[in-house]
N, C-alpha and C positions, 0 to 999 in steps of 0.2 A: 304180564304185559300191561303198560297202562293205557286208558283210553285215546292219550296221543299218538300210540303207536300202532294202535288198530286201525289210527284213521287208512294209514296207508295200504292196508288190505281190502279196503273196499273198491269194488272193480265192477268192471263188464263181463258176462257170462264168461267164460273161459272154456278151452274143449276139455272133456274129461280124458278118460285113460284108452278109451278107445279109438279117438283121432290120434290122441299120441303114438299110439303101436300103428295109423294106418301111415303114418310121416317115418315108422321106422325109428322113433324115439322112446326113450322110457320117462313116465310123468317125472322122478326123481329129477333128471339132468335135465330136464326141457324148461329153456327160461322163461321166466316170465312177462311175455307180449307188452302188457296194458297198465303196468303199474303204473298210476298216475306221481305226476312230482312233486315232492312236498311242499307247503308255502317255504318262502326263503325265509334263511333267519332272522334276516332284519325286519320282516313283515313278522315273524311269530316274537321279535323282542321289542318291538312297537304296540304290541297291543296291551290290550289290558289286562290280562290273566298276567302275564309277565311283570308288568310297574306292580300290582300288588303284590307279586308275590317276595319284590325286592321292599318293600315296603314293610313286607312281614320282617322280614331278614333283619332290616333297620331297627323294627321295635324290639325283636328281639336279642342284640345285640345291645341296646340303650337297656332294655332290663337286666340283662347278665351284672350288665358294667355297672348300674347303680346300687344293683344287691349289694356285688362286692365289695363295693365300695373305691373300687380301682379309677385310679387316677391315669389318665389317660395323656399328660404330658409327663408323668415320671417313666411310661412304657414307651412313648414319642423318643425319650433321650436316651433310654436304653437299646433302642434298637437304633439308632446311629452311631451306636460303637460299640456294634455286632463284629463282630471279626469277619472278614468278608472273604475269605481262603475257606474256613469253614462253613462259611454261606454257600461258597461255588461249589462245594461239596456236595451241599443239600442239593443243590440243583442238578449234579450232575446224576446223580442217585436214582431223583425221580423221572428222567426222562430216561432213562438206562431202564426202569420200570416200563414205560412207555414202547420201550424199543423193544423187551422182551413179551410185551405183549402183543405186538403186531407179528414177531414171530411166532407166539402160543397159538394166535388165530389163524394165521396162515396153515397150520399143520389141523386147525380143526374144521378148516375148510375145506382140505384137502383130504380128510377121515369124511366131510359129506360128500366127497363127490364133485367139488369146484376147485380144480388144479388144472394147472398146463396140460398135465398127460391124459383131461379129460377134455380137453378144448378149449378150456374156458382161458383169458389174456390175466391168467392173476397177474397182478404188480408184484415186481420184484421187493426185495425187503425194502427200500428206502422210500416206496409206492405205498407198499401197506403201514409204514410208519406214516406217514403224511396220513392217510384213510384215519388210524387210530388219533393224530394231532385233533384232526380235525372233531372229530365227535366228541373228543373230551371238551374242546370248545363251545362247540354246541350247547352241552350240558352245560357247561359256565355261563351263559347268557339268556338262558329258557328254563322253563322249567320242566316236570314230567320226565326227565331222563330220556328227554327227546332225542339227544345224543347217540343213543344205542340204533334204533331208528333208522336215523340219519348215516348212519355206519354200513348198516345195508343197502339204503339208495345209493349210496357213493359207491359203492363196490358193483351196484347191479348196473352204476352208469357208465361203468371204467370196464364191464366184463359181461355185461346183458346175463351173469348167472337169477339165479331167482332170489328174488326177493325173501321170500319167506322160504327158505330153506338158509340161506345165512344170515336170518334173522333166528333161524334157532337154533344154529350154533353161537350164538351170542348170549342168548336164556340160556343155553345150557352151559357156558361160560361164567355169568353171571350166578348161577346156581353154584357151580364146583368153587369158584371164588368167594362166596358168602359161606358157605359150610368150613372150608377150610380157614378163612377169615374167623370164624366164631370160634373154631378147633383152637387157634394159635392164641386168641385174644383169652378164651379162659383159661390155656395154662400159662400165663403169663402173668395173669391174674392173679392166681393162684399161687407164683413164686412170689408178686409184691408183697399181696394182702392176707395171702394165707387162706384159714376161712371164715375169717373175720373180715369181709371187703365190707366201705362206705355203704350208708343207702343208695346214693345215687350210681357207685360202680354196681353195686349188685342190681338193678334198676337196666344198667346199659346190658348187664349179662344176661338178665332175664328177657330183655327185650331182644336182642341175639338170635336166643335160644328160640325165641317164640317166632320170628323172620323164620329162622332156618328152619322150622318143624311146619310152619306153614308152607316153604316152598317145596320141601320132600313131597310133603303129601300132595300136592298140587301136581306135580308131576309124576307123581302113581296115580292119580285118579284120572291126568289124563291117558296114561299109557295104558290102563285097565278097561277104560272109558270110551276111546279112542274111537273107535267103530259108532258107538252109542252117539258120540256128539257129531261127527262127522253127518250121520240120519238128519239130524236138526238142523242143521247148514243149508241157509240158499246155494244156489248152483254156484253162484258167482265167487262167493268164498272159498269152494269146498276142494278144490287144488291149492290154493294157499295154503290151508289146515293141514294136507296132508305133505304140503314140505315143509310146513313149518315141525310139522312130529318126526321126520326126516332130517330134518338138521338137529333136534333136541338130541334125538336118542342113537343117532348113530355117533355122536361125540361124547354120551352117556354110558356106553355100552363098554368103552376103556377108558376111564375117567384119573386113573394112574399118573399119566406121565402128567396130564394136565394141572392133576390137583399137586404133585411133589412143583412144578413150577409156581404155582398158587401160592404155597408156602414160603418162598422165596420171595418172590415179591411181598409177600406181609413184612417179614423179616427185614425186606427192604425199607420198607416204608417205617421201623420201626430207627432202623441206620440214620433214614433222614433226619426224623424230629428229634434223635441222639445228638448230633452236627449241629442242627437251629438253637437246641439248647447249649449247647457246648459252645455255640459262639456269640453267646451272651453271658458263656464265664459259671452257667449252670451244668454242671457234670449230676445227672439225672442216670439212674443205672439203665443201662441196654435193656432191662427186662419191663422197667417199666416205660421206657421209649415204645418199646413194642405197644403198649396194652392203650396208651395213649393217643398213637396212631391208630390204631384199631378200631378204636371208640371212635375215632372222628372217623372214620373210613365206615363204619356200621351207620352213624348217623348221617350217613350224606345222600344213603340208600333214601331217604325222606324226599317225596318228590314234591313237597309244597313250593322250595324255593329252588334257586339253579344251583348245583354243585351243593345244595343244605347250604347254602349262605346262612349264616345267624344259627341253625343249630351246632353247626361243628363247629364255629366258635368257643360258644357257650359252654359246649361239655368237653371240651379240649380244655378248656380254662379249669372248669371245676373240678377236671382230670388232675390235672397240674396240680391245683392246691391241695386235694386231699393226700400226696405224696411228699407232700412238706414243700412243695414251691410257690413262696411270696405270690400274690395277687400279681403284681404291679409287674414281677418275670414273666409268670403266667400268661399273662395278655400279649404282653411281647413276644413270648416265644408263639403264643398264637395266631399275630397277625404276620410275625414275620414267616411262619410256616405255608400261610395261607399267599403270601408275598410268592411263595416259591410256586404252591400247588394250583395257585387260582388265577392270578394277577398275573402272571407268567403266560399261562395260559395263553387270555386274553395279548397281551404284548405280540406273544410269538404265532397265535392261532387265527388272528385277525387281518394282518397281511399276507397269509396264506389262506384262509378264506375268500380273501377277496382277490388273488391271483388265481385259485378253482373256478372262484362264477366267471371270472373274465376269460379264463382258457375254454370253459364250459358255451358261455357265450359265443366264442370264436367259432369253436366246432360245430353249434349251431347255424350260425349266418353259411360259414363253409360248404355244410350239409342239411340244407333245408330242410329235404327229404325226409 
């Protein structure tokens, strides 16, 4: 979790487990009172953590581009006569991604304990797609993967379940997702480059490996630990913590059907940047489409800037080249991929952000209360 996301566990004393049994509740299903509301996004994309971190993005992006030596009006002309049938392609690919995810989450909220037949008002699928638009927006304009976060306020505003219990079916989402992401990415790898990969691929696989061996163990040390860390916790925290171990591990516990969907979506995402390339006239093989999404979906995990602006460029591109695609394609296929995955976003995630605070607003004034 990063330190943007713990802001919103800090709270007012909360009752423990034995007010909850005198109300005739169990701590698991008992929602969360006092969660305070996060700053809005436009206050967390006006400050200053934010401009530098788009700033980073910039330089890094001007460094990619000068190394290579890439000419940025021969990729300007190339991608204006991108085939645009296999563009709508790409697009339709990755919000089909999107879709299958707000179903993945819905069935792992309902393995913690937050579904209709537990009380709780889930949004139907076209409810929990908007919930999922929204975060990955988020994530596009902030940094820290605040996105994630912000995914469980929305849902604890729309359903008053707890906060920190489907915030850790989200970790434990983001876990099955990165294991299975690194799984797919090295045999993929592995058909390109054989086991002779570039420095820099073998670079992105070791770094993978190393993500995903640090969040296994992170996640045994808390389940092991669990009791141990919980002692060290103010009061105020210490029902948080334990639905936050509550939504991790009871979505952990059958991580099956979650992770064979996990794989599909990678696969997915390997379909798109197949299509972005393909409608630039570059027929790049499916296997290496996959490992090149991959990379950039590994590197966006980086929470310095929003969505890895400027790194998943950079090694999308140098992806590209070391599989024999021109500089000058390479950039193309990379802004236009990013046209689909980022810039889209923002297009379609911004007047519905801003139709949420005003619905949000309404029910306010509505209900003072």
């Amino acid at each position: 979790m990063t330190a943007e996301s713990t802001k919103f566990l800090q709270n007012r004393p909360v009752e423990v487990d034995s007010v909850s049994a005198a109300h005739g509740t169990t701590m698991e299903n008992e929602p969360d009172r006092q969660d305070p509301a996060p700053d809005s996004l436009g206050r967390r994309f006006l400050n200053l953590r934010t401009l530098v971190s788009f700033g980073i993005a910039i330089a890094i992006l001007f460094f990619v581009f000068r190394g290579l030596g890439i000419d940025l009006g021969d990729a300007w002309g190339r991608m204006k006569q991108a085939n645009l049938v296999l563009l709508a392609g790409a697009l339709a690919i990755f919000y089909s991604t999107l879709a299958a995810r707000a179903l993945r989450w819905k069935y792992m909220l309902a393995r913690a304990g937050i579904s209709r037949a537990q009380g709780y008002p889930v949004p139907a699928f076209s409810g929990m797609f908007q919930i999922i638009l929204l975060s990955w927006f988020a994530n596009c304009v902030v940094p820290a993967r605040l996105g994630d976060a912000y995914r469980s306020f929305l849902l604890k505003e729309r359903t008053s379940a707890s906060f920190g219990m489907s915030l850790g079916t989200i970790l434990a989402e983001r876990l099955i997702d990165l294991v299975m992401l690194v799984t797919v990415l090295l045999g993929s790898g592995l058909v390109v480059f054989g086991t002779r990969a570039p420095d820099q691929a073998e670079t992105a696989f070791l770094f993978g490996g190393g993500v995903v061996l640090f969040g296994v163990v992170g996640v045994v040390v808390l389940w092991l630990l669990r009791d141990r860390i919980e002692q060290l916790l103010p009061v105020r925290v210490m029902s948080h913590y334990r639905k936050l171990n509550v939504g991790i591990f009871k979505v952990l516990r059958k991580p099956i059907p979650y992770a064979a969907t996990s794989v599909l979506l990678w696969l997915g995402d390997g379909l798109r940047v197949y299509l972005v390339a393909w409608s630039l006239g570059q027929r790049i093989s499916y296997q290496a489409a996959i490992m090149v999404a991959l990379i950039s979906a590994l590197v966006s995990v980086i929470p310095f800037t929003p969505a890895g602006l400027g790194f998943v460029e950079g090694f999308m591109v140098t992806a590209l080249t070391q599989i024999g695609v021109p500089p000058g394609v390479a950039i193309a296929i990379a802004l236009l991929d990013r046209i689909v995955t980022y810039f889209s976003l923002i297009v379609f995630g911004l007047p519905l952000y801003l139709w949420a605070l005003r619905s949000d607003l309404k029910g306010v004034r509505e209900n003072p209360g």
